[in-house]
C-alpha positions as CSV (number, residue, x, y, z in Angstrom):
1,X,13.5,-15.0,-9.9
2,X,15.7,-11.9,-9.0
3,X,12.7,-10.6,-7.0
4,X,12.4,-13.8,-5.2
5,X,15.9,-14.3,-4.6
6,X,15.9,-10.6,-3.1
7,X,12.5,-11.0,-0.7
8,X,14.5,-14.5,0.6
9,X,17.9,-12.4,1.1
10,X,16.0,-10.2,3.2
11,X,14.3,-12.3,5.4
12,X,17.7,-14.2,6.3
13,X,19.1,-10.6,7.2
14,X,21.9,-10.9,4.2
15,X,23.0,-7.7,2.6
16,X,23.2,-6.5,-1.3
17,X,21.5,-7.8,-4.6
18,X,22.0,-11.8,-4.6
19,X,23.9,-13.2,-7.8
20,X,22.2,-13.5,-10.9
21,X,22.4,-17.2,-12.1
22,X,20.9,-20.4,-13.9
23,X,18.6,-21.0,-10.7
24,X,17.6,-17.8,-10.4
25,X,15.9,-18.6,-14.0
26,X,14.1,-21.2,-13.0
27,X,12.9,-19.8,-9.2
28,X,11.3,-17.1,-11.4
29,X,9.7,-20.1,-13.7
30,X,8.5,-21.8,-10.6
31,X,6.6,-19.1,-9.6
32,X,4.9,-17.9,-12.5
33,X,1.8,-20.0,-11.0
34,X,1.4,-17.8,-8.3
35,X,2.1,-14.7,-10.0
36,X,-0.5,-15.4,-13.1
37,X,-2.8,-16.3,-10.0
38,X,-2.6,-13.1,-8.4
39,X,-2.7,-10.9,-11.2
40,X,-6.1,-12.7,-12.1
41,X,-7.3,-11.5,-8.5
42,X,-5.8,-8.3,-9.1
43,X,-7.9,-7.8,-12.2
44,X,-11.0,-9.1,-11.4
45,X,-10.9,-6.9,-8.6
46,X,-10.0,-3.9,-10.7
47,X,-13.0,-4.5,-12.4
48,X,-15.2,-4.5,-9.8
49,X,-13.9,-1.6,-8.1
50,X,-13.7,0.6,-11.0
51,X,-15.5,-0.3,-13.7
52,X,-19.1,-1.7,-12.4
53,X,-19.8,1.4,-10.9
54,X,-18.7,3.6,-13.1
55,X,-21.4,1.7,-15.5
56,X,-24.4,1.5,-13.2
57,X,-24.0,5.1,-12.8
58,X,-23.6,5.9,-16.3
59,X,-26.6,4.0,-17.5
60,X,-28.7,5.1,-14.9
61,X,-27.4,9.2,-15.6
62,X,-28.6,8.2,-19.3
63,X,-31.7,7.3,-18.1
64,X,-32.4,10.4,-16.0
65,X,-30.4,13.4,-17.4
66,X,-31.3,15.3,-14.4
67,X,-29.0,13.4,-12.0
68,X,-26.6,13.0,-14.5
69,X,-24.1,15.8,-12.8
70,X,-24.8,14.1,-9.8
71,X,-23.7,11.0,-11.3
72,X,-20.5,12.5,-12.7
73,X,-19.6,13.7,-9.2
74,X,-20.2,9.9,-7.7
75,X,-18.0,8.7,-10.6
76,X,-14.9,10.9,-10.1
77,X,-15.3,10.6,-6.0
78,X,-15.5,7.0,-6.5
79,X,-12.4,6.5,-8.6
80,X,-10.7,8.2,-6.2
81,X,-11.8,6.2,-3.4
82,X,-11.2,3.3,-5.8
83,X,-7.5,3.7,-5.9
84,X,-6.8,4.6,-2.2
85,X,-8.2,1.2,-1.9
86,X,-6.3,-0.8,-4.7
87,X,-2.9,1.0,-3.4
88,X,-3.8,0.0,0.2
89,X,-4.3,-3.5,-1.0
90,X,-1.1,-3.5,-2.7
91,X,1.8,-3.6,0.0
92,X,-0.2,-6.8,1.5
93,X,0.2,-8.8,-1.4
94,X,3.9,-8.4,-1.6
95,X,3.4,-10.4,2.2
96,X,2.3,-13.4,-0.2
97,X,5.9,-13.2,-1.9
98,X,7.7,-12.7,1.1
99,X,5.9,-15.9,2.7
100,X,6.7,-18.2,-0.5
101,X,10.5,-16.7,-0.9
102,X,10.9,-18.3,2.8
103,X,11.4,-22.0,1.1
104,X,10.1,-21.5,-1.8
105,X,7.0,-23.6,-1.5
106,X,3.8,-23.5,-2.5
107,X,0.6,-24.0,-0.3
108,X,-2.9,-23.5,-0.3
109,X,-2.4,-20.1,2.2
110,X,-0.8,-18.4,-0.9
111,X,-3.3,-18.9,-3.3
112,X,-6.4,-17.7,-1.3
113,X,-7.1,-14.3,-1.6
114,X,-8.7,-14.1,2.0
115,X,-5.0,-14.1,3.1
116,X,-4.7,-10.4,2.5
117,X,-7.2,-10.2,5.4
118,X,-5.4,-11.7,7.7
119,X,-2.0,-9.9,6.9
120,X,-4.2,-6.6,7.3
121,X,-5.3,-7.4,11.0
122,X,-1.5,-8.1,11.6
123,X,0.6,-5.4,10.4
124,X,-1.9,-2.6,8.4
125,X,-0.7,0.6,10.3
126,X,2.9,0.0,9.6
127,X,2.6,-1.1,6.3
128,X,0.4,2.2,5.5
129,X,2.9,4.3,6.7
130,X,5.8,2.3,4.3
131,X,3.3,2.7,1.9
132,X,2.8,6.6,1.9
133,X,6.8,6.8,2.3
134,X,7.3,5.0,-0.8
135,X,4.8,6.8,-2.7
136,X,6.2,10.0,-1.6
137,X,9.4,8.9,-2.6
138,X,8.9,7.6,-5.5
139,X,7.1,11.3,-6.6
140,X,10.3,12.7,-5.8
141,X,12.6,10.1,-7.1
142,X,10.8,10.0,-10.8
143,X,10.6,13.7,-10.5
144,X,14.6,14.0,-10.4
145,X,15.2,11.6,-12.5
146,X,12.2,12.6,-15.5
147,X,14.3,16.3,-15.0
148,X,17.8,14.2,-15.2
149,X,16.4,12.6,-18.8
150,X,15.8,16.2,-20.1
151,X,19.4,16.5,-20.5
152,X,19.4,13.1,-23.3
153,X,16.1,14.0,-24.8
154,X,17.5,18.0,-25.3
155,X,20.9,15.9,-27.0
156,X,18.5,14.0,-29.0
157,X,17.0,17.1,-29.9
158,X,20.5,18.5,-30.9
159,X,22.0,16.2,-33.1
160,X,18.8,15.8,-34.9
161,X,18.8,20.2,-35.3
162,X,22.6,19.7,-36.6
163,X,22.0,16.7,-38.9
164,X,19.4,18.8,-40.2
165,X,21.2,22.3,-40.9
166,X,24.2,20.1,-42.4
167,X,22.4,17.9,-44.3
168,X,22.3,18.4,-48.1
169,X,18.7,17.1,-48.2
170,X,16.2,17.9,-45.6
171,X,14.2,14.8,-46.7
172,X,17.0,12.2,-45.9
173,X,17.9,13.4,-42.6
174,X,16.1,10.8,-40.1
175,X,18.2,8.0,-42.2
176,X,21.3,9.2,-41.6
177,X,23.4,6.2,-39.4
178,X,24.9,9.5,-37.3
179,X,21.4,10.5,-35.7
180,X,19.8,7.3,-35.7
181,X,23.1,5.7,-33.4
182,X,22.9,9.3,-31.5
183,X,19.2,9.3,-30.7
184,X,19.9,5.6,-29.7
185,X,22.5,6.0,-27.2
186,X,20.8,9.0,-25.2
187,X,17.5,7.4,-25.3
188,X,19.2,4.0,-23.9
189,X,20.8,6.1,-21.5
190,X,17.4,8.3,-20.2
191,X,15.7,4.2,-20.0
192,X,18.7,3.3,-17.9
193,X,18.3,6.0,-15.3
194,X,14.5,5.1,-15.5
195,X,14.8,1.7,-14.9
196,X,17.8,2.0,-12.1
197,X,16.4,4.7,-10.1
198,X,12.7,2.8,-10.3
199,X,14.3,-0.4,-9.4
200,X,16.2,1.3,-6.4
201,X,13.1,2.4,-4.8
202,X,10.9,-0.8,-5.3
203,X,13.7,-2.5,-3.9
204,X,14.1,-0.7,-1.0
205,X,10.5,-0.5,-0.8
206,X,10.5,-4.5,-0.2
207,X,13.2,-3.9,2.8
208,X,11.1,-2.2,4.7
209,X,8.0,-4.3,4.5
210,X,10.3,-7.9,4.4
211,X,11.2,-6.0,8.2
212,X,7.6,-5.8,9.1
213,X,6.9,-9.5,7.8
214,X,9.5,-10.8,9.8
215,X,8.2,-9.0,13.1
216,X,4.1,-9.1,12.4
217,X,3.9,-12.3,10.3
218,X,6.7,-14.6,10.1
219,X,7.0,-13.9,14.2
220,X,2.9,-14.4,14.5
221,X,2.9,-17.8,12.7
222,X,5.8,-19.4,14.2
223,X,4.2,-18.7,17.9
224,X,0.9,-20.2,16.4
């Protein structure tokens, strides 16, 4: 609902995280439909993309051992292929959010998977280019921040070393309350940053394309 609430925030130009409340609940409730829908799309054509191939070109390697290097080469060049296309894919169908977090409304646009199409014909050169930025950022980003949870993890490490060297019997260490409460706190702390610093980026991420929405697709269907 958070999400939602955000993606409409945007496209009425309003500033900061909107309030987290009661209705925010139930706006995430009321769109569970559509998400469940899309991830169904999202998965079938997952499966397609990766997995058919993958196993017509196993079965047929089995078949004929010679080609079977051959095969292996397709495979790998494929999957890479594979997920250049599934990423590309990606930003558009955060356009079907935006569109339903305008009044919250359902209609038979969102629910037809064709619509990616059309969003692609209106706005697919500067949604790539948001799209590489935020992978590159988000490379650097979770860099920093897996290097930032070192520093918890090596304090985990620490109090687990001490526990040990002071503890009267090696074999009861891991119960003691002291590291079990210590290993707690710095872990919570490492999934904070995680989860902040991730959040950060998606949510900046959906600035930038709720911009292009209002100027390539919001703009587009009101002069239709």
């Amino acid at each position: 609902g958070l999400f939602f609430d955000f993606c409409n925030s945007r496209l009425n130009n309003c500033v900061g995280i909107p309030k987290l409340t009661v209705e925010t609940f139930v706006k995430g409730l009321k769109a569970l439909p559509l998400s469940i829908v899309w991830s169904i799309y999202l998965i079938v054509f997952g499966l397609i993309l990766f997995i058919l191939p993958f196993v017509f070109f196993f079965t047929s390697a089995m078949q004929q051992p010679l080609i079977l290097f051959a095969s292996i080469l397709f495979v790998l060049f494929w999957f890479l292929f594979a997920t250049a296309v599934f990423y590309l894919v990606s930003p558009f169908l955060m356009f079907v959010y935006l569109k339903y977090s305008e009044n919250y409304e359902y209609s038979s646009e969102l629910f037809n998977p064709l619509v990616l199409i059309s969003f692609m014909k209106k706005s697919f050169k500067p949604v790539v280019l948001i799209a590489l930025k935020f992978i590159l950022v988000n490379i650097v980003v979770g860099t920093l921040t897996s290097i930032i949870n070192v520093i918890p993890l090596l304090i985990s490490t620490f109090i687990i070393i001490l526990a040990a060297i002071y503890s009267s019997s090696g074999e009861n260490v891991i119960y003691s309350p002291f590291i079990i409460i210590g290993v707690l706190i710095f872990s919570v702390i490492a999934i904070i940053l995680q989860a902040y610093s991730t959040a950060i980026v998606c949510y900046a991420y959906i600035d930038n394309l709720s911009d292009v929405y209002k100027e390539k697709i919001k703009q587009t269907d009101n002069i239709e």
